[in-house]
Gaussian input, Z-matrix of N, CA and C with variables (Angstrom, degrees):
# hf/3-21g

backbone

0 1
 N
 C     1     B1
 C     2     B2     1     A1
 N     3     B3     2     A2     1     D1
 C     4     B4     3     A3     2     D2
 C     5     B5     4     A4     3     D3
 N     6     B6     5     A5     4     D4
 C     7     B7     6     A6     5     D5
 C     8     B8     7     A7     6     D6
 N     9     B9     8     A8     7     D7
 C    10    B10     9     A9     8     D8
 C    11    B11    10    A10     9     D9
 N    12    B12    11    A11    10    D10
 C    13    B13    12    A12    11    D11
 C    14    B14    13    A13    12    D12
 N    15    B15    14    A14    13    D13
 C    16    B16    15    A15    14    D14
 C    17    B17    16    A16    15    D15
 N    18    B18    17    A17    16    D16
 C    19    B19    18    A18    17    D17
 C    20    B20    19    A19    18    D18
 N    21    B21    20    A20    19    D19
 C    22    B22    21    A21    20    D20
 C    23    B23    22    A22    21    D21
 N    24    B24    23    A23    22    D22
 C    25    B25    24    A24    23    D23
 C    26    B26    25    A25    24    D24
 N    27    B27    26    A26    25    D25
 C    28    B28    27    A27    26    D26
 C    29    B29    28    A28    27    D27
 N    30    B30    29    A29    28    D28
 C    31    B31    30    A30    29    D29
 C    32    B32    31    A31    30    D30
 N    33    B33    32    A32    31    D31
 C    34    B34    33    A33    32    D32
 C    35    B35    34    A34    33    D33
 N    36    B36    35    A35    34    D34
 C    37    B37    36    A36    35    D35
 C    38    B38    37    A37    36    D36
 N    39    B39    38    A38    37    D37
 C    40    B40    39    A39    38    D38
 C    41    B41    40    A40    39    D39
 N    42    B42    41    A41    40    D40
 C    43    B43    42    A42    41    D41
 C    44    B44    43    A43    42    D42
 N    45    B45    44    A44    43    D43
 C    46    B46    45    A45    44    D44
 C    47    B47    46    A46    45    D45
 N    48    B48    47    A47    46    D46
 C    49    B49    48    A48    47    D47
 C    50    B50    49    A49    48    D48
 N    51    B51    50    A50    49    D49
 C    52    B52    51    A51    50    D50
 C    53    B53    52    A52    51    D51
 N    54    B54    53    A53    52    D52
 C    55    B55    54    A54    53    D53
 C    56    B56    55    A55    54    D54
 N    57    B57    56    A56    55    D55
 C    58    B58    57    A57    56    D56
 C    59    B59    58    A58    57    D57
 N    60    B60    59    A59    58    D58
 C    61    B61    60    A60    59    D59
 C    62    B62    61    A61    60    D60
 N    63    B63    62    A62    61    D61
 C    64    B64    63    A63    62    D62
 C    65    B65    64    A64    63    D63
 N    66    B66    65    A65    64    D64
 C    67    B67    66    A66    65    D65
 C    68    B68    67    A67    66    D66
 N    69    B69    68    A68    67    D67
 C    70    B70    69    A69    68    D68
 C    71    B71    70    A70    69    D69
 N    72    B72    71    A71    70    D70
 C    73    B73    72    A72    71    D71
 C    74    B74    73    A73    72    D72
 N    75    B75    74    A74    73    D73
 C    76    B76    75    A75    74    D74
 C    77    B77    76    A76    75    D75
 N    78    B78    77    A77    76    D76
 C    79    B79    78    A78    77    D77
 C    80    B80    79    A79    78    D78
 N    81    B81    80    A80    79    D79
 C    82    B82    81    A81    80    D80
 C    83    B83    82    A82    81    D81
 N    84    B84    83    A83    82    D82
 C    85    B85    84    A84    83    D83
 C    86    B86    85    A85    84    D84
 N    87    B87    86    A86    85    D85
 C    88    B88    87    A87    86    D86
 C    89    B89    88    A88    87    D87
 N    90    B90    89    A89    88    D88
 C    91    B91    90    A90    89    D89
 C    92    B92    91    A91    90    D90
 N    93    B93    92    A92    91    D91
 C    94    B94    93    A93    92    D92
 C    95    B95    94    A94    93    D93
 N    96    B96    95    A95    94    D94
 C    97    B97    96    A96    95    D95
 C    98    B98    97    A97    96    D96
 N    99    B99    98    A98    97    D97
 C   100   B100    99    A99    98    D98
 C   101   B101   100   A100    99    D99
 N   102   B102   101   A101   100   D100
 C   103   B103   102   A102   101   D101
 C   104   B104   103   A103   102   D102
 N   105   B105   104   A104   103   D103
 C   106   B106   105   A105   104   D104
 C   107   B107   106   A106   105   D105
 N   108   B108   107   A107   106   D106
 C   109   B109   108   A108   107   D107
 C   110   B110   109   A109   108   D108
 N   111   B111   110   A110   109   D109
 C   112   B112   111   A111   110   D110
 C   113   B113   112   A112   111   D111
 N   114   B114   113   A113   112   D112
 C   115   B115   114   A114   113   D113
 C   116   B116   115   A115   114   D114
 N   117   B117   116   A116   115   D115
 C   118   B118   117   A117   116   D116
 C   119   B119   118   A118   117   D117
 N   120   B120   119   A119   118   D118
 C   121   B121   120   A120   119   D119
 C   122   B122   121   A121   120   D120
 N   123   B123   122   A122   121   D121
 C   124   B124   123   A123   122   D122
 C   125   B125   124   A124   123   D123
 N   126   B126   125   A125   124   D124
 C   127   B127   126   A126   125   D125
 C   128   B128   127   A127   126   D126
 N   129   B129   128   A128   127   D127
 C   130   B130   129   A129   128   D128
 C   131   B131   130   A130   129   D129
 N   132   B132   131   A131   130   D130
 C   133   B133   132   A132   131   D131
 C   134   B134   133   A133   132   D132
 N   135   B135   134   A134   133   D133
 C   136   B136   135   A135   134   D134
 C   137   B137   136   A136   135   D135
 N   138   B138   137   A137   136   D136
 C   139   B139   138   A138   137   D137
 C   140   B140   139   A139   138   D138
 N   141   B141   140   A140   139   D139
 C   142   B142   141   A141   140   D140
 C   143   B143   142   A142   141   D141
 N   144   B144   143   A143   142   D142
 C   145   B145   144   A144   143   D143
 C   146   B146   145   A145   144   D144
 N   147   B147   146   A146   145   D145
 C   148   B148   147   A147   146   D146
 C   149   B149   148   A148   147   D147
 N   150   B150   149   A149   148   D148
 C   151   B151   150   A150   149   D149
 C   152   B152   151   A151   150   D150
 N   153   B153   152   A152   151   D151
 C   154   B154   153   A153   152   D152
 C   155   B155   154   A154   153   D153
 N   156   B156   155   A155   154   D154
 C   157   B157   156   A156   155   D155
 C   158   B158   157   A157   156   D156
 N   159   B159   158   A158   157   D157
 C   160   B160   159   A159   158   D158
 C   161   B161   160   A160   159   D159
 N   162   B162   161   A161   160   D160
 C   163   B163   162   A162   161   D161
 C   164   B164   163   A163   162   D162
 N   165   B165   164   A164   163   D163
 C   166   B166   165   A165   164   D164
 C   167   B167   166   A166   165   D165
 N   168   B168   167   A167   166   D166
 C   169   B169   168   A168   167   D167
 C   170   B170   169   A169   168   D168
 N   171   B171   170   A170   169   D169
 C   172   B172   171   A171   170   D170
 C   173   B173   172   A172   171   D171
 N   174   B174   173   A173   172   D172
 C   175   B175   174   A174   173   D173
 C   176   B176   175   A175   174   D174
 N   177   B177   176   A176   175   D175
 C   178   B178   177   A177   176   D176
 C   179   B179   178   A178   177   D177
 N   180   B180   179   A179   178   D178
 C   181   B181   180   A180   179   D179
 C   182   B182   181   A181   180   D180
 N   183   B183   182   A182   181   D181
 C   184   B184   183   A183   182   D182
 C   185   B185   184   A184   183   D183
 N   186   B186   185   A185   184   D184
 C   187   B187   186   A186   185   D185
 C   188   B188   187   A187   186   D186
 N   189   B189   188   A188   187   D187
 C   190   B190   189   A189   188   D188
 C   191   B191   190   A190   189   D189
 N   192   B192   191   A191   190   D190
 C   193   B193   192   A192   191   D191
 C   194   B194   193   A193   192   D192
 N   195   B195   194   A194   193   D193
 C   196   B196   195   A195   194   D194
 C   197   B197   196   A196   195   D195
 N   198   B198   197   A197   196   D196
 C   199   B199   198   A198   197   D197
 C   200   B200   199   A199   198   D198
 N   201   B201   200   A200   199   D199
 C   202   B202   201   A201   200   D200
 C   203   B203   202   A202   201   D201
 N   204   B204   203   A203   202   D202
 C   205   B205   204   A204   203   D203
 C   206   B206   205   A205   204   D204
 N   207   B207   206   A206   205   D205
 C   208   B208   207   A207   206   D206
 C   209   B209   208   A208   207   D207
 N   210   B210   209   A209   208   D208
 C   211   B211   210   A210   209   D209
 C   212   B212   211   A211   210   D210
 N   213   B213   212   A212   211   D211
 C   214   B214   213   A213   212   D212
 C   215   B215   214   A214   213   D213
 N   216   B216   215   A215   214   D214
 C   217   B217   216   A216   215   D215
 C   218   B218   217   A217   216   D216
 N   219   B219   218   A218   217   D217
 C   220   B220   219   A219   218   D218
 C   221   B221   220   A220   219   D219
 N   222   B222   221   A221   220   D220
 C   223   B223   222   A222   221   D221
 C   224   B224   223   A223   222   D222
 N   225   B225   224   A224   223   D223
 C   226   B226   225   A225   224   D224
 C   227   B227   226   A226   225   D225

   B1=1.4510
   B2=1.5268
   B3=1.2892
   B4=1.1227
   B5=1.3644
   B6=1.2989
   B7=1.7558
   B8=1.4644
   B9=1.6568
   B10=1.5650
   B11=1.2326
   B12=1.0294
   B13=1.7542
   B14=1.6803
   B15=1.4045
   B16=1.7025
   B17=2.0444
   B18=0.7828
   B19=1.8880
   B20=1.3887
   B21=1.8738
   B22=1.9950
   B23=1.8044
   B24=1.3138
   B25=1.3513
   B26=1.7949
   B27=1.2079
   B28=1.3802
   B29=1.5527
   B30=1.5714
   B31=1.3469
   B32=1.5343
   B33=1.0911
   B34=1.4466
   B35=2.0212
   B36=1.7573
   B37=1.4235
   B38=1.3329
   B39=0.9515
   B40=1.5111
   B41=1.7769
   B42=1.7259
   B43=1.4347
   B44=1.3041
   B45=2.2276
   B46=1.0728
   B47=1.6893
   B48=1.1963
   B49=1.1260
   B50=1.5552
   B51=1.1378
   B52=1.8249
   B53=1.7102
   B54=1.7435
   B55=1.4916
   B56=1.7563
   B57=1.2061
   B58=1.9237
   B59=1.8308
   B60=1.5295
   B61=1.5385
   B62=1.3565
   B63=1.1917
   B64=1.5225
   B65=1.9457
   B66=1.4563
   B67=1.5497
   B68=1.2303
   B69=1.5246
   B70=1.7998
   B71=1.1548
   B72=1.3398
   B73=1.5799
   B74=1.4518
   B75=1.1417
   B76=1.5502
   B77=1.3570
   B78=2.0532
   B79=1.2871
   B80=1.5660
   B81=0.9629
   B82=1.5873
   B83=1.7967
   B84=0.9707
   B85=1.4550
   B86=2.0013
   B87=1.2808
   B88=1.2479
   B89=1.8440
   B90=1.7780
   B91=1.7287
   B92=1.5641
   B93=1.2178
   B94=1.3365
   B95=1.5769
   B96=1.1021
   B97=2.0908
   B98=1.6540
   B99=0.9685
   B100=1.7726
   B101=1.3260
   B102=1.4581
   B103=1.9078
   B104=0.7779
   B105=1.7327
   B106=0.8086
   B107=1.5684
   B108=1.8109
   B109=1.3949
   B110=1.3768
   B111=1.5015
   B112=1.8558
   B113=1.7561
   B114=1.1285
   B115=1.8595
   B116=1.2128
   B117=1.4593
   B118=1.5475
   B119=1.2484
   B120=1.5579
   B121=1.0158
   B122=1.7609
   B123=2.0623
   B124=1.3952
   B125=1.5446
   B126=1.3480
   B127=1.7054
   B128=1.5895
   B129=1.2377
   B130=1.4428
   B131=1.4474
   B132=1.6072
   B133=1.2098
   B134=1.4652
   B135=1.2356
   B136=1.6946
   B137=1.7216
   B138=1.5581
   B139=1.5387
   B140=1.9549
   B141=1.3878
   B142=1.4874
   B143=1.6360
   B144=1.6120
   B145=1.1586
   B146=2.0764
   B147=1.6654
   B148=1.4856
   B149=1.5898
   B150=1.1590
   B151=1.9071
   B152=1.1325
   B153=1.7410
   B154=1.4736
   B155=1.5729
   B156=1.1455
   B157=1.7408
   B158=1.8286
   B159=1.5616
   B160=1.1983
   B161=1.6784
   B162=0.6325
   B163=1.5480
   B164=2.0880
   B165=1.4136
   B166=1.2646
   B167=1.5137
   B168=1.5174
   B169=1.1889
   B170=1.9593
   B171=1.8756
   B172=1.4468
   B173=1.4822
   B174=1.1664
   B175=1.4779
   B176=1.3872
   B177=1.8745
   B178=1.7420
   B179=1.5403
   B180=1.4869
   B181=1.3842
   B182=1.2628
   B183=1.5321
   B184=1.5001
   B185=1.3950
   B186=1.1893
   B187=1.4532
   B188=1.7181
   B189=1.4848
   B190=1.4754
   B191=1.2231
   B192=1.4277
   B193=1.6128
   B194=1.3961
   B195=1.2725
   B196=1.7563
   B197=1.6862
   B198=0.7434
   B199=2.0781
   B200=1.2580
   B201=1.5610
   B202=1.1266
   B203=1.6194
   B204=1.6628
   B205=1.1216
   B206=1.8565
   B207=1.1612
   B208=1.0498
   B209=1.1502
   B210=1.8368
   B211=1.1964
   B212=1.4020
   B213=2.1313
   B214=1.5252
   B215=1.9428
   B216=1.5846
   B217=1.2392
   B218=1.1869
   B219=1.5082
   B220=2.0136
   B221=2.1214
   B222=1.3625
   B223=1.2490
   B224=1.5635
   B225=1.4804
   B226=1.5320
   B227=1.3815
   A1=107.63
   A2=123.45
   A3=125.83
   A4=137.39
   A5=131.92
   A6=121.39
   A7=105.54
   A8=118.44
   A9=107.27
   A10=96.53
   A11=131.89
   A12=141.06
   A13=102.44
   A14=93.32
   A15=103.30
   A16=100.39
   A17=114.07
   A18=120.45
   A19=76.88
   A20=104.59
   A21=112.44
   A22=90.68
   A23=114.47
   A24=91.83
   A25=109.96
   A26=113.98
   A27=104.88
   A28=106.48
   A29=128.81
   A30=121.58
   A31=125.60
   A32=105.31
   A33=114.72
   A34=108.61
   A35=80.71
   A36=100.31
   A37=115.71
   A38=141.72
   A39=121.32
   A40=130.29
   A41=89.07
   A42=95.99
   A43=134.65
   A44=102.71
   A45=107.05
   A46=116.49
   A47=124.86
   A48=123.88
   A49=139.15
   A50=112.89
   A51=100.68
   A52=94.19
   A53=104.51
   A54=97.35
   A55=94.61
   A56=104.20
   A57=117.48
   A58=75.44
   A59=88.67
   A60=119.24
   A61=91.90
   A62=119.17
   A63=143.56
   A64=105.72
   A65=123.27
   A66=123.20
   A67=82.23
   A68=98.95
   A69=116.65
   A70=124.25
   A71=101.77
   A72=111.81
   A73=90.65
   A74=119.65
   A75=144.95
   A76=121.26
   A77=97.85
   A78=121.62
   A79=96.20
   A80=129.75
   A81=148.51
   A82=138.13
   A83=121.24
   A84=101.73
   A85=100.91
   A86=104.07
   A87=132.32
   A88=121.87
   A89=85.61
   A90=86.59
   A91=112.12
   A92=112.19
   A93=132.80
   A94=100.65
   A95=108.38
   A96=98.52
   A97=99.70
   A98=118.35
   A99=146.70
   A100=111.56
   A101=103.34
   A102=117.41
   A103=127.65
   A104=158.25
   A105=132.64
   A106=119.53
   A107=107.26
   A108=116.60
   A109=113.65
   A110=113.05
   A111=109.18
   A112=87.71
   A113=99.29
   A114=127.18
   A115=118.43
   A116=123.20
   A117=109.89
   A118=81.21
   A119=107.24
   A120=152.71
   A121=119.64
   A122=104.86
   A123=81.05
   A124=96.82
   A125=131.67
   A126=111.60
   A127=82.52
   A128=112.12
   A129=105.51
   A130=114.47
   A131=126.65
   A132=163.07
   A133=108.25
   A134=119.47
   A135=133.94
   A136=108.70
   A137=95.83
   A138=110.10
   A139=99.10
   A140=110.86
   A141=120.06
   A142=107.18
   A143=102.11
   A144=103.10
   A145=117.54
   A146=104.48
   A147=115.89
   A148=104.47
   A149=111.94
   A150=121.27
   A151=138.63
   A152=101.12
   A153=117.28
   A154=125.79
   A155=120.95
   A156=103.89
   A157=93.54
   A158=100.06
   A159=100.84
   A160=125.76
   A161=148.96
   A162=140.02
   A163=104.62
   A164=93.45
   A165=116.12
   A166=119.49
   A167=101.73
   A168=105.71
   A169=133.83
   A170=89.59
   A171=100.00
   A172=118.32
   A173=129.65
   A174=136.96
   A175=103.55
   A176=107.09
   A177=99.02
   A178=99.85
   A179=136.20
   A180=111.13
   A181=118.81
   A182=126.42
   A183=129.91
   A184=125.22
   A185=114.33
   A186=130.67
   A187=108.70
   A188=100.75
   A189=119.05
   A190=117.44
   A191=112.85
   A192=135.10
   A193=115.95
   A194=106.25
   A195=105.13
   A196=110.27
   A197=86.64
   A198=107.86
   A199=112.38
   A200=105.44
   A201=100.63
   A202=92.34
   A203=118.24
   A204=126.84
   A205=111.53
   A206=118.86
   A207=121.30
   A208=117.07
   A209=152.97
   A210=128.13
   A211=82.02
   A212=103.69
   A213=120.30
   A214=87.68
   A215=101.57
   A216=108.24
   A217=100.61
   A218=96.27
   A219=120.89
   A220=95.07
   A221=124.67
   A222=123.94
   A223=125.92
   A224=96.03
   A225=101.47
   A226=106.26
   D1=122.30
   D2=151.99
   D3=-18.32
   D4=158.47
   D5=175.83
   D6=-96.91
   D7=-5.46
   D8=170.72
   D9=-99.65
   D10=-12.41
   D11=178.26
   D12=-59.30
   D13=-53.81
   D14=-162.33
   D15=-88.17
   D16=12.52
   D17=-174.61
   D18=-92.55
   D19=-76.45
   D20=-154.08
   D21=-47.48
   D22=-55.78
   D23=-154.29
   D24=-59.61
   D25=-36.77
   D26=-163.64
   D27=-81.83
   D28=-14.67
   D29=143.16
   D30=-80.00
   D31=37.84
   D32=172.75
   D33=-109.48
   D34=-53.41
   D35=166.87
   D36=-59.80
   D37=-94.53
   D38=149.69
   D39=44.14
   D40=-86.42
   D41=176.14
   D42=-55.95
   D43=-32.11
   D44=178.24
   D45=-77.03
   D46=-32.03
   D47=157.12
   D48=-3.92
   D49=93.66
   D50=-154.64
   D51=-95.33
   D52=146.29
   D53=-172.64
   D54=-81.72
   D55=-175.62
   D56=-156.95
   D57=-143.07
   D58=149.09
   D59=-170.85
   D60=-139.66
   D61=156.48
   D62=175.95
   D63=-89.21
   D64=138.20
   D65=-149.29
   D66=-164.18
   D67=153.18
   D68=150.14
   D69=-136.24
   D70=130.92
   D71=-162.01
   D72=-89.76
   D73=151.03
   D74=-177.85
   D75=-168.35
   D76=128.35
   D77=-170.13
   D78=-104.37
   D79=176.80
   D80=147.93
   D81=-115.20
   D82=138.25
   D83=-156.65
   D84=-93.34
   D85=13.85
   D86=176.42
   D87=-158.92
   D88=133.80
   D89=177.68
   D90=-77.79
   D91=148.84
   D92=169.15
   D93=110.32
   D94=-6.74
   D95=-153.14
   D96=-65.69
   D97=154.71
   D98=174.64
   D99=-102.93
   D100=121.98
   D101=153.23
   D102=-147.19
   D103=100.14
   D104=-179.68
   D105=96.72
   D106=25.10
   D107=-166.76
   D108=39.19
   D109=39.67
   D110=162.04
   D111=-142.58
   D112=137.22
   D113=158.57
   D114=-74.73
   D115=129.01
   D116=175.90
   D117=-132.99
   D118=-175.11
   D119=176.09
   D120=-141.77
   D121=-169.84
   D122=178.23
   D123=-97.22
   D124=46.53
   D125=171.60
   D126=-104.28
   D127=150.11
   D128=176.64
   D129=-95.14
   D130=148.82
   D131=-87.99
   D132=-171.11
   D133=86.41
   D134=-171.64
   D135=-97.15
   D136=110.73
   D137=-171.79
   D138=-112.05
   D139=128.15
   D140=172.71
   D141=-76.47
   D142=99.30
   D143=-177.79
   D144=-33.16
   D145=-39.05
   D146=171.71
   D147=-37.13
   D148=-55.49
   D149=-169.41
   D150=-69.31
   D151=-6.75
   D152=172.33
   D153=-98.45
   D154=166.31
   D155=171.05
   D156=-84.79
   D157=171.85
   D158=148.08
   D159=-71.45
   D160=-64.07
   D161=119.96
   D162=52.05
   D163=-86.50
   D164=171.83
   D165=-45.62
   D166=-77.71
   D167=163.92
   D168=-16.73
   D169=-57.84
   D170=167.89
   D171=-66.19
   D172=-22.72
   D173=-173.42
   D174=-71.97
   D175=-52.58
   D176=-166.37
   D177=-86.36
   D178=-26.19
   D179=176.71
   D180=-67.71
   D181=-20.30
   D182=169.20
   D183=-58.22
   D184=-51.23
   D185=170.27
   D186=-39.89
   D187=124.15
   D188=-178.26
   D189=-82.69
   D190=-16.95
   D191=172.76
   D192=-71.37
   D193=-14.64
   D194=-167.70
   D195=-133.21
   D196=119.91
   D197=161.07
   D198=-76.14
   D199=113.53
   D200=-161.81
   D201=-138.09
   D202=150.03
   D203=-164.63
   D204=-123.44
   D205=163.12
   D206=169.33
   D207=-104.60
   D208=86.32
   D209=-156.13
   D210=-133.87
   D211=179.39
   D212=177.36
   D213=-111.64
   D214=151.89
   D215=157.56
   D216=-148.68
   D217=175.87
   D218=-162.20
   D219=-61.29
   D220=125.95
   D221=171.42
   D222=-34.63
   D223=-34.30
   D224=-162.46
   D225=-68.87

């Protein structure tokens, strides 16, 4: 492969590359429950850490009702 061969491809790769945001996944050990003006249930419930207050944040990791995760997801 070429070295302009191997540039396009690896700025190709690149583009497709989706950036990753910081999220919390959250279950409930009951449906309907409330924290933090979000409803869960037990399917779990992916919050963009960006979209919450801190405020919030502190509400749903406190809560003894909820399993709550630290994960990355796609920005968009």
């Amino acid at each position: 492969m070429s070295e302009t061969n191997k540039n396009q491809a690896g700025a190709a790769a690149a583009k497709t590359e989706k950036k990753k945001v910081k999220a919390l996944q959250v279950v409930s050990a009951r449906e309907g429950f409330r924290r933090g003006g979000h409803v869960f249930g037990h399917d779990a419930v992916v919050l963009k850490i960006e979209d919450l207050t801190k405020e919030q944040i502190k509400q749903i990791k406190d809560e003894r009702l909820l399993a709550v995760s630290e994960v990355e997801v796609d920005a968009e």
